[in-house]
Structures are given as structure tokens and as C-alpha cells.
C-alpha positions as protocol buffer text, in pm:
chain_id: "A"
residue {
  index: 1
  type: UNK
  ca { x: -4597 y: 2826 z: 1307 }
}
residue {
  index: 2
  type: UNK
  ca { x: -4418 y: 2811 z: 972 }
}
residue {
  index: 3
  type: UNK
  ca { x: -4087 y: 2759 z: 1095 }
}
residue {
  index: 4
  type: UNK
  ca { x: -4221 y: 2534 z: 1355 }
}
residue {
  index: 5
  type: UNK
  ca { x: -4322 y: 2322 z: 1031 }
}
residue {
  index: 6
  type: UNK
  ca { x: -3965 y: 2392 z: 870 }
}
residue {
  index: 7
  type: UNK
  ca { x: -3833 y: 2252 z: 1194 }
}
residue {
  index: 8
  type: UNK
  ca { x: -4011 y: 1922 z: 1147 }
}
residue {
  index: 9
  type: UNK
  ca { x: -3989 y: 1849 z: 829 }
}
residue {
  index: 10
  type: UNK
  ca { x: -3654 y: 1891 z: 848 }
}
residue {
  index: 11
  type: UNK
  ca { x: -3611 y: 1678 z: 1187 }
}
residue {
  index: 12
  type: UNK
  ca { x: -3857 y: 1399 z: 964 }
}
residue {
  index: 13
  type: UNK
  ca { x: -3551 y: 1384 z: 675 }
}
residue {
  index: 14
  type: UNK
  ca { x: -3352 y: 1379 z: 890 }
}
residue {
  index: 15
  type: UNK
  ca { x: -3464 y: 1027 z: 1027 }
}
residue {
  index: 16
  type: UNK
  ca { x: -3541 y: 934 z: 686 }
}
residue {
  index: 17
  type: UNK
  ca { x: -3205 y: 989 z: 613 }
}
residue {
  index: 18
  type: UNK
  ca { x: -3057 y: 790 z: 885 }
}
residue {
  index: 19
  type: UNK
  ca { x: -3293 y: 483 z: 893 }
}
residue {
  index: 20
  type: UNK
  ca { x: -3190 y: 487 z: 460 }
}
residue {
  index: 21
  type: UNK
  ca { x: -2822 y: 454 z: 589 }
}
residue {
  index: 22
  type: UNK
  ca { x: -2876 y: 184 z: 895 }
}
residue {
  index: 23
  type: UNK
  ca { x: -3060 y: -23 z: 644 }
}
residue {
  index: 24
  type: UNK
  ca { x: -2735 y: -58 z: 445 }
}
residue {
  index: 25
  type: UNK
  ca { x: -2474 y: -155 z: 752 }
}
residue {
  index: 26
  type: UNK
  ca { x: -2467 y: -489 z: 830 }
}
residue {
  index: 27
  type: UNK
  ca { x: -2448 y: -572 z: 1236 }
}
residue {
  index: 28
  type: UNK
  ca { x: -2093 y: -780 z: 1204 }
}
residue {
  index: 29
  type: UNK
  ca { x: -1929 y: -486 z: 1105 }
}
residue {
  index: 30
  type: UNK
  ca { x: -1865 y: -616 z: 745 }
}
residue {
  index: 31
  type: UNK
  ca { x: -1861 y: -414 z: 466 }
}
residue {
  index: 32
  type: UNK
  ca { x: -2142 y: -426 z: 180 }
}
residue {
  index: 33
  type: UNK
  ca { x: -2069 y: -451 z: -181 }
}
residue {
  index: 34
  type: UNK
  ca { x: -2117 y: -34 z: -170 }
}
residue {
  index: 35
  type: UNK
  ca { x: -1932 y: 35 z: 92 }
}
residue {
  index: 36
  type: UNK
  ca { x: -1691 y: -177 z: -83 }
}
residue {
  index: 37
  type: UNK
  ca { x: -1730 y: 74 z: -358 }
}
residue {
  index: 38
  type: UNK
  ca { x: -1730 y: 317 z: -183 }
}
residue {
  index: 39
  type: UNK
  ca { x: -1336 y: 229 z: -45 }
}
residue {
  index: 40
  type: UNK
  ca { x: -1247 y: 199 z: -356 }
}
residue {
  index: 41
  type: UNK
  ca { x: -1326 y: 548 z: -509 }
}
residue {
  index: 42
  type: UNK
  ca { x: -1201 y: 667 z: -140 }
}
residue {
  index: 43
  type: UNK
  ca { x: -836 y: 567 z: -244 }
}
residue {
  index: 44
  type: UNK
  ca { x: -554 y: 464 z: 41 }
}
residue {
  index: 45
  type: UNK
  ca { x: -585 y: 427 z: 393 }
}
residue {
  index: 46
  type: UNK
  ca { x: -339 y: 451 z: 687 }
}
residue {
  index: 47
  type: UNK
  ca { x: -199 y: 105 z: 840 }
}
residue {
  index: 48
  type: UNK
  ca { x: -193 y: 47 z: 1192 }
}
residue {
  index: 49
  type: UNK
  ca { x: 56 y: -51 z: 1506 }
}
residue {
  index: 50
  type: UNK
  ca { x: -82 y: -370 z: 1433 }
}
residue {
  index: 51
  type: UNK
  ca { x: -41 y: -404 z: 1078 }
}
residue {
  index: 52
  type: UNK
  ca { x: 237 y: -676 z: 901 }
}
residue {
  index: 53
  type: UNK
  ca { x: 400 y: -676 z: 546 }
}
residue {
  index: 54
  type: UNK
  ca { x: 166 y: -901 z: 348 }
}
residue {
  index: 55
  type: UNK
  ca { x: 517 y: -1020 z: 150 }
}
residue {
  index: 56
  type: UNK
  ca { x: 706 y: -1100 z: 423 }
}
residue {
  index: 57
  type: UNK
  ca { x: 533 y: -1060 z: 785 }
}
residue {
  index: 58
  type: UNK
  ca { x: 762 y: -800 z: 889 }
}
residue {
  index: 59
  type: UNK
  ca { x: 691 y: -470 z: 1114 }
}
residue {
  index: 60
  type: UNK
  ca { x: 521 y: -160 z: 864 }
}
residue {
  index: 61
  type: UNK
  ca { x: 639 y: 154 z: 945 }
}
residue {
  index: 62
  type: UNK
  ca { x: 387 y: 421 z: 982 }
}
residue {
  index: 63
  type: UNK
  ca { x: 431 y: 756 z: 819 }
}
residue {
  index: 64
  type: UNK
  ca { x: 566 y: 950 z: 1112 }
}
residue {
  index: 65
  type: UNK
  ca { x: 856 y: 656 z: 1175 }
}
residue {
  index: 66
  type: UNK
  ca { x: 1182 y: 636 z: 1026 }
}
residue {
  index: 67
  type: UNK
  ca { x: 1140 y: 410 z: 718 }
}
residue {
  index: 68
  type: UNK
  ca { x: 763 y: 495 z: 687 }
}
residue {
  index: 69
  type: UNK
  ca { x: 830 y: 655 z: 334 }
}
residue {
  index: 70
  type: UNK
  ca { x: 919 y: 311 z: 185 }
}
residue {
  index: 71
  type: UNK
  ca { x: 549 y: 188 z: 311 }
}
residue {
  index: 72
  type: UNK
  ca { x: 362 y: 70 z: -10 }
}
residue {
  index: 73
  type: UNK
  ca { x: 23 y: -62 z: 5 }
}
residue {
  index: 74
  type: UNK
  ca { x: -235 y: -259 z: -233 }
}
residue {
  index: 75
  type: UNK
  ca { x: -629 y: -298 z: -240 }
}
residue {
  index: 76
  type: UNK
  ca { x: -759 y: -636 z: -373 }
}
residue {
  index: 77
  type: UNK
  ca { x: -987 y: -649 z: -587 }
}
residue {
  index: 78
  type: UNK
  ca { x: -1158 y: -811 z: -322 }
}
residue {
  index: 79
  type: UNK
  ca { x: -1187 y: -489 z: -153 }
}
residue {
  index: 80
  type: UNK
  ca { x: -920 y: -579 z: 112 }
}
residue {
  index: 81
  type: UNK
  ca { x: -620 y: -326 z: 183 }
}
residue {
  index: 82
  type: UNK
  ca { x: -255 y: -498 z: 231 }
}
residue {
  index: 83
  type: UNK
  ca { x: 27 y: -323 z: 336 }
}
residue {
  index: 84
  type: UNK
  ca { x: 381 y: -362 z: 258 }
}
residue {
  index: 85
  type: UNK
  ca { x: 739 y: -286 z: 383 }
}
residue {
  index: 86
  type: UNK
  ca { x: 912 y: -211 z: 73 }
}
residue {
  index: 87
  type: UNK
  ca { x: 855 y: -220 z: -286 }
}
residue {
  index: 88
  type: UNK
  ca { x: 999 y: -504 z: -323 }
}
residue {
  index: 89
  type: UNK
  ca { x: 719 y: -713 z: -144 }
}
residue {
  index: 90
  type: UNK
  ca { x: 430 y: -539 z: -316 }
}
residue {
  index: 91
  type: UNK
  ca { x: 580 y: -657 z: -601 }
}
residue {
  index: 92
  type: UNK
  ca { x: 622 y: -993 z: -502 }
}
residue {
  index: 93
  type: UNK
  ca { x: 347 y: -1100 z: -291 }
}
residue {
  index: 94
  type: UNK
  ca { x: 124 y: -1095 z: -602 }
}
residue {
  index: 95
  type: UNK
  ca { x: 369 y: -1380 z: -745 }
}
residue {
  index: 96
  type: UNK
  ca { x: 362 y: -1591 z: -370 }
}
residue {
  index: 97
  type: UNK
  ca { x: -9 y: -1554 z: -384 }
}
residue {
  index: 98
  type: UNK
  ca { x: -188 y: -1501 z: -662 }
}
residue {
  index: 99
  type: UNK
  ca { x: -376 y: -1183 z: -552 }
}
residue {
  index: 100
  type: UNK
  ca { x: -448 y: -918 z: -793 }
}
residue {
  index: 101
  type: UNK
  ca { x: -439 y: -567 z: -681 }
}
residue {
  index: 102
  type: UNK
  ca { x: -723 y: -306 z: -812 }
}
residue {
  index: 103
  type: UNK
  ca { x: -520 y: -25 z: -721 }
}
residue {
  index: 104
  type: UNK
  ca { x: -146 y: 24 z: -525 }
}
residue {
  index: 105
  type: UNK
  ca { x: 36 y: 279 z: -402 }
}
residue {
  index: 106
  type: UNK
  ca { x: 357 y: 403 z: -247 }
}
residue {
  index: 107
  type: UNK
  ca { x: 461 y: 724 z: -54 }
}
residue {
  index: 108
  type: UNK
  ca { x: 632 y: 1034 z: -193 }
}
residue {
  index: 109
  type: UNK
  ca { x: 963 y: 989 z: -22 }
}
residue {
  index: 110
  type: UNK
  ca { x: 942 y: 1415 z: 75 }
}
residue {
  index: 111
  type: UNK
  ca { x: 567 y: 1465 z: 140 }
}
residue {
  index: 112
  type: UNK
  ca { x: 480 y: 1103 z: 271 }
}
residue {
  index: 113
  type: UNK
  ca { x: 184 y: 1128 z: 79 }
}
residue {
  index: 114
  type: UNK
  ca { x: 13 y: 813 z: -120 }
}
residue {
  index: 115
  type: UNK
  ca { x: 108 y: 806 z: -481 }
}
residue {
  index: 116
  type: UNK
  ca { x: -59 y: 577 z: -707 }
}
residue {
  index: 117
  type: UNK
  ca { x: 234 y: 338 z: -803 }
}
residue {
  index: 118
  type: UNK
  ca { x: 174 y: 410 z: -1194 }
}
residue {
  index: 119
  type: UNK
  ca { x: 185 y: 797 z: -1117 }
}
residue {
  index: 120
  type: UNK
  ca { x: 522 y: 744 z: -898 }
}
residue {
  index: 121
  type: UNK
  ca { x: 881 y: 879 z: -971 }
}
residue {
  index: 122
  type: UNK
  ca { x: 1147 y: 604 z: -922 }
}
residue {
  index: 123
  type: UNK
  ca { x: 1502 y: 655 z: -837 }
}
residue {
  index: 124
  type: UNK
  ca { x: 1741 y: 320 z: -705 }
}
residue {
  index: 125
  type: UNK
  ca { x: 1986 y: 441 z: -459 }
}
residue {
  index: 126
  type: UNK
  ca { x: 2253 y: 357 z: -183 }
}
residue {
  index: 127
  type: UNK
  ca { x: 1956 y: 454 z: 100 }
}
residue {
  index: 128
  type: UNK
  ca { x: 1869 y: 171 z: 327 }
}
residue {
  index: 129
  type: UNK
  ca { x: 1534 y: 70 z: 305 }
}
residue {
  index: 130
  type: UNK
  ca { x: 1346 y: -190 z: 496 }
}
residue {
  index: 131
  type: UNK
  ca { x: 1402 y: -513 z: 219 }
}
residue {
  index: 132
  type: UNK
  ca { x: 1753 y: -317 z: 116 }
}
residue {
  index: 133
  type: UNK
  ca { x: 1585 y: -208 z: -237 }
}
residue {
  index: 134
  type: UNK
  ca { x: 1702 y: 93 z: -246 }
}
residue {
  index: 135
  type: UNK
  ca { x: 1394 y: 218 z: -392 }
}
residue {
  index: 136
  type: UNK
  ca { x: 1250 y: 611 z: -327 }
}
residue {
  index: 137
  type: UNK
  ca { x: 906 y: 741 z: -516 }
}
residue {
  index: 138
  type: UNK
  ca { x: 842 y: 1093 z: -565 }
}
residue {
  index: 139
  type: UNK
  ca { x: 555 y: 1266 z: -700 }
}
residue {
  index: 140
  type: UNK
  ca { x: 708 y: 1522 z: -909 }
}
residue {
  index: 141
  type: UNK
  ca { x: 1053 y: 1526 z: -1103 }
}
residue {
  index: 142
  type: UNK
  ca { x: 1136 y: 1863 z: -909 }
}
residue {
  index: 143
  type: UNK
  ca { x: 1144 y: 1641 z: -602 }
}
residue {
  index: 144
  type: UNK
  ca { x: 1366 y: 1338 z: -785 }
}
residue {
  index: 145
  type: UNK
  ca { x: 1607 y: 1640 z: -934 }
}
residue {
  index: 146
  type: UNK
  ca { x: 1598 y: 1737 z: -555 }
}
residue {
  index: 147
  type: UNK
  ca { x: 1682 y: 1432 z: -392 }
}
residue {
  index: 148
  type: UNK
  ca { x: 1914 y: 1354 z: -711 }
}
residue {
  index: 149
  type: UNK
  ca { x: 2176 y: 1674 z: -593 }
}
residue {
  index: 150
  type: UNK
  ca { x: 2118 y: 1618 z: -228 }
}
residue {
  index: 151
  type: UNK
  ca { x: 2204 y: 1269 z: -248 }
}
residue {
  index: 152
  type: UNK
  ca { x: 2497 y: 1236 z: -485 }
}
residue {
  index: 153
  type: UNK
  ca { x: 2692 y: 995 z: -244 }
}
residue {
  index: 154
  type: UNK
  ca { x: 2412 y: 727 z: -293 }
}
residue {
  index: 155
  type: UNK
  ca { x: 2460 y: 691 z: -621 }
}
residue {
  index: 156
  type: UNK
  ca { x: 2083 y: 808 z: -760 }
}
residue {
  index: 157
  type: UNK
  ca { x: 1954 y: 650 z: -1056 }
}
residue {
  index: 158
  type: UNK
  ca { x: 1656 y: 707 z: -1221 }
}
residue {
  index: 159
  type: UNK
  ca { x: 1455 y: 353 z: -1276 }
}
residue {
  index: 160
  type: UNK
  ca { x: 1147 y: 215 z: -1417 }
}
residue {
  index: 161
  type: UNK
  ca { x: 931 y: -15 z: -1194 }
}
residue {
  index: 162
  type: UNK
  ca { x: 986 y: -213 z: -1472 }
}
residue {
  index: 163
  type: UNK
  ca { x: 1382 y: -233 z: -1352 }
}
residue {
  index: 164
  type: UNK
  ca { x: 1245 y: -237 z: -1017 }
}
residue {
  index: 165
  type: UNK
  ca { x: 970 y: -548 z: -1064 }
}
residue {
  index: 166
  type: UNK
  ca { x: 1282 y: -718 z: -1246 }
}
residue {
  index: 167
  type: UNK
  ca { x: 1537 y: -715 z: -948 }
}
residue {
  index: 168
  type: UNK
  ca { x: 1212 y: -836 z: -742 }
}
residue {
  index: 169
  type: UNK
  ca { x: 1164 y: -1135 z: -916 }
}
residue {
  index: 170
  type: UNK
  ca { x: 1482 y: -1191 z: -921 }
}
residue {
  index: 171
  type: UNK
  ca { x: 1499 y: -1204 z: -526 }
}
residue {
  index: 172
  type: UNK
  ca { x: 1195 y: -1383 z: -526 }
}
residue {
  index: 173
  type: UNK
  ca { x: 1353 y: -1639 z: -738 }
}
residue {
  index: 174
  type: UNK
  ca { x: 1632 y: -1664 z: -526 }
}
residue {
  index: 175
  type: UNK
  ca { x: 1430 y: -1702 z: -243 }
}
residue {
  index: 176
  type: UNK
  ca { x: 1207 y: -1951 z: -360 }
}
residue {
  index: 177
  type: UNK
  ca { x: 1529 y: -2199 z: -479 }
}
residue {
  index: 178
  type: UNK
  ca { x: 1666 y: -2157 z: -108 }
}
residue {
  index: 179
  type: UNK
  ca { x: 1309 y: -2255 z: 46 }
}
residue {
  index: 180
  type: UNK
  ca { x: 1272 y: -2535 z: -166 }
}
residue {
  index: 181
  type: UNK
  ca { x: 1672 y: -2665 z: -122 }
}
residue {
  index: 182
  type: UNK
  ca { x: 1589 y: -2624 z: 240 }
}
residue {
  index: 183
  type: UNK
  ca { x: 1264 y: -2813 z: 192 }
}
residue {
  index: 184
  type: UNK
  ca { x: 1515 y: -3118 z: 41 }
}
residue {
  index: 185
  type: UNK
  ca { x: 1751 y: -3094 z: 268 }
}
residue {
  index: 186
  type: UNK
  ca { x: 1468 y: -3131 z: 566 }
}
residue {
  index: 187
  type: UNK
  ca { x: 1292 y: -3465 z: 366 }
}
residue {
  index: 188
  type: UNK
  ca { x: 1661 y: -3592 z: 330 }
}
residue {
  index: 189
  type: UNK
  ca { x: 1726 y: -3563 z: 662 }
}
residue {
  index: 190
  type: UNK
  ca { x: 1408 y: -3771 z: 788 }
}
């Protein structure tokens, strides 16, 4: 009889528990201002097949395909994740859009882990990356004196994402005086 009792009462929290956590999901499948919270604490996610660059619309490799280790990604402080192709577009997305990012991340070029972006190891090299930055994060500086030796013919450097948010702009200057001279030249021709 008492561990009939045990049985029940455990069975009875048990539905407690689960009619406390329906009562917090929403039916459209959007996510509350705590489970919103909850992401956040959670830290990165995975992207998709279907997922784009939110810079520039292009293809994001996942982690097991050959560029996935130059995948960055940002949460909003909206709560929304974004992913990105390169460094170079996290960086400059923010600029095109005016989104600020609670959080971002890139991968450790060895272990394809996330790194927050403020914890990551820089080195600027010869290595073809999806926007041709050049850019490899590491988690450790065992793995940038590793990658350093192993890939003398790329010309290494350590860099700052200070140096690397500079060449952004740059580019994203660049790019943003060829749109708009296109833009003329399109009125001019009408």
C-alpha cells in the first residue's frame, strides 16, 4: 500500500509538472520571453541546409562541409539567431542593418567548436575562405602556434578583430560606393 501511494504521488507531480510547462508554450510555435531566456543562457545553435548568410545571402556551410570552420553566427538581442559565411559579414551586417548582436560567435578552425567571438584567437592568412578574408579563430594559442608552423606558406599573422572589423568596413565601404554608382548609373540611364 505505501508504495502504491509513492507511485501516485509521484504519477500526480508528474502531471503537475507537465500541465506547469504546457501552460508556458504558446500553440504557434513562438517562443515566450523565457524561452527566449532561456536561448540565450543556452549559447549557439547549429544552422541548417536551409540557412543563408544574413550579410550577403550566400550558402552557410555546416560544420561537417569544407568551409564550415569559417561559419560565424550572431543572436539578436531580439532573441533571433543569424548565421554568417565569413567573418567578414558578421561584421558587416550590423553596419547594413542596424541589428545589435547580444552575443556572436565563430568556430575554432581545429575543433569546429563555437567560440564566443571576444574569447577567439585570430590569425589572417593566405587560406581561402568563403568572402576571401582570410580569417581562422582558434580557441587556444597552442592551436594558433599549431596552425602558425603548419601553415608557413600562407603567410600567418596574428590579428586583432580590431584589424579584422577594419578591413571589413573597408569592403563594406567599397561595396556600398559601387551600389550606389550603380544606382546613378541606372537613374541616368532612364
Amino acid at each position: 500500500m505505501k508504495k502504491f501511494s509513492i507511485l501516485l504521488l509521484s504519477l500526480f507531480l508528474l502531471l503537475a509538472i507537465v500541465a506547469c510547462n504546457n501552460e508556458n508554450s504558446t500553440n504557434e510555435g513562438t517562443a515566450t520571453k523565457e524561452d527566449t531566456e532561456q536561448i540565450q543562457v543556452s549559447g549557439p545553435i547549429e544552422p541548417t541546409e536551409e540557412s543563408k548568410c544574413a550579410g550577403c545571402q550566400m550558402k552557410i556551410y555546416l560544420k561537417d562541409e569544407e568551409m564550415g570552420q569559417f561559419t560565424a553566427q550572431a543572436l539578436t538581442e531580439g532573441g533571433d539567431y543569424l548565421f554568417f559565411d565569413d567573418s567578414g559579414c558578421l561584421l558587416n551586417a550590423p553596419r547594413k542593418t542596424g541589428e545589435t548582436y547580444a552575443k556572436t560567435w565563430v568556430r575554432d578552425y581545429y575543433t569546429l567548436d563555437w567560440i564566443e567571438t571576444e574569447d577567439a584567437l585570430a590569425v589572417h592568412s593566405d587560406i581561402a575562405t568563403p568572402m576571401k578574408m582570410g580569417n581562422s579563430f582558434f580557441s587556444n594559442q597552442e592551436k594558433v602556434d599549431i596552425f602558425m608552423s603548419e601553415n608557413a606558406e600562407l603567410n600567418p599573422t596574428v590579428v586583432t578583430w580590431d584589424d579584422i572589423d577594419a578591413v571589413a568596413y573597408e569592403r563594406y565601404q567599397k561595396k556600398m560606393q559601387q551600389q550606389n554608382n550603380s544606382d546613378s548609373n541606372e537613374s541616368s540611364n532612364h
